[in-house]
Structures are given as C-alpha cells and as structure tokens.
C-alpha positions in Angstrom: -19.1 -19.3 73.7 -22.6 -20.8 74.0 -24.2 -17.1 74.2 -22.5 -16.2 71.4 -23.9 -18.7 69.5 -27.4 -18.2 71.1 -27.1 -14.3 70.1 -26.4 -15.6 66.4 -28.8 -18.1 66.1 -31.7 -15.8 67.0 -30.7 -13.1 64.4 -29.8 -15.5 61.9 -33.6 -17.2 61.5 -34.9 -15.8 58.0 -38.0 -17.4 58.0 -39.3 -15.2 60.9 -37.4 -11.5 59.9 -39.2 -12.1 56.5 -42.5 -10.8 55.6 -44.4 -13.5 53.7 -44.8 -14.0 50.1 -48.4 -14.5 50.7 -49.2 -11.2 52.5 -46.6 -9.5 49.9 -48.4 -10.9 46.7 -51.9 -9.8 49.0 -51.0 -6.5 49.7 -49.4 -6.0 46.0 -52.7 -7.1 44.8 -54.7 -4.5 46.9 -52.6 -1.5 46.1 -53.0 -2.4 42.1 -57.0 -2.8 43.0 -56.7 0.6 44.9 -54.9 1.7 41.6 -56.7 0.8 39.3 -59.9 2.1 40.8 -58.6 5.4 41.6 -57.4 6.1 37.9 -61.4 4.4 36.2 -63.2 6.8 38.4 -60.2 9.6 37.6 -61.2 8.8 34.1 -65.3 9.0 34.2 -65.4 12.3 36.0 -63.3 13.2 33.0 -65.5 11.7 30.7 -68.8 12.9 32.9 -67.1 17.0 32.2 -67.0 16.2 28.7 -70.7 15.1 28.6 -71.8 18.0 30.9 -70.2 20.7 28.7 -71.6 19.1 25.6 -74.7 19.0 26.7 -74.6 22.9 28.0 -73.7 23.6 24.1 -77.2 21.7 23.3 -78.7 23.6 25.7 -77.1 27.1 24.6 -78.4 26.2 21.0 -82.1 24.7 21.5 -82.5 28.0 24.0 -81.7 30.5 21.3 -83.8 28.1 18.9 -86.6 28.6 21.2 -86.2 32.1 21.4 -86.1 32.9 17.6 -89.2 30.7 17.1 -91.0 33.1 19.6 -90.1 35.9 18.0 -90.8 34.4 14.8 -94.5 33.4 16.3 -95.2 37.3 17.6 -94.7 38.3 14.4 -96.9 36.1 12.4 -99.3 36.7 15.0 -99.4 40.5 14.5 -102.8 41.7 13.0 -101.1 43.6 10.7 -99.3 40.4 9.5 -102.5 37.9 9.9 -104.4 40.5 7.7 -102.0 40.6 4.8 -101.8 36.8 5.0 -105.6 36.6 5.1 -105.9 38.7 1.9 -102.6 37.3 0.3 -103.5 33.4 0.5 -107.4 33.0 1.3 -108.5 35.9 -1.1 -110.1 37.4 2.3 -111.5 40.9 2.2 -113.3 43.7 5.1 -116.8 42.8 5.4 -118.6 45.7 4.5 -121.8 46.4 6.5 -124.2 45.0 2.6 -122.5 41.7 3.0 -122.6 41.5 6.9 -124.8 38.0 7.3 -126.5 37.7 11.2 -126.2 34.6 12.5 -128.6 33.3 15.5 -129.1 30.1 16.7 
C-alpha cells in the first residue's frame, strides 16, 4: 500500500503541475503588448494610404495648374499678342523709318 500512496502523492502536488501566476500575468502582458502594437502600426499604414493618396490628388491638381499657366504664358508671349497689348495699353505704334532715333554710345 505504500506505492500506492507514493504513485498518489506525486500526481497529487498542484504547486509543481501549475504554471505560475507570475509567468501567466507575464506572458498575458506580452501578448496584449504584441497586440496592441500590431493593431497601431495596422492603423498608421492606414493612415500613411490616406495621406499618400491625398497628396497624389494635390499633385494631380498643382500639375494641371502648371500646365494651364504654361499655356496661358505661350500665349501672352505670342508677338501677335505682345503687339496688340503694346498698342492696346502703352499707346505703342511701328516706328516708321522719320522717327527712327540712332543711338551710339
């Protein structure tokens, strides 16, 4: 009868079959932790798309701003156009060869 009690004493010790509370509460901890981190940077590469895309619309409209002002630039630049501006606002006029003045320095 002593080996049965023996066998039964061995398998009846809780404080050695049981993990402790300790490394339960530590390794509860870490997975939050491991959690919790996963889901923040989860949650700025989310945020990160959103500021990529918005600024790929600012992009979009300051390129087709630039493009207009370009074309708006070659036309004013046109001779055609800088001559009828010239005799529109600054009362300019063709120099005819009576009012040509030489200038030497």
């Amino acid at each position: 009868m002593a080996i049965c009690l023996d066998y039964q004493s061995v398998y009846t010790r809780p404080a050695e079959r049981v993990v402790s509370v300790r490394l339960q509460f530590g390794a509860g901890l870490l997975l939050i932790l491991a959690l919790t981190l996963k889901v923040w940077v989860k949650l700025e590469s989310v945020d990160l798309g959103y500021k990529l895309a918005e600024q790929r619309q600012m992009l979009l409209a300051l390129d087709m701003e630039r493009r207009e002002l370009e074309l708006e630039r070659s036309v004013l630049l046109r001779p055609d156009a800088l001559q009828a501006r010239a005799r529109a606002e600054l009362g300019l006029r063709n120099v005819s060869a009576q009012n040509a003045i030489e200038v030497s320095y």
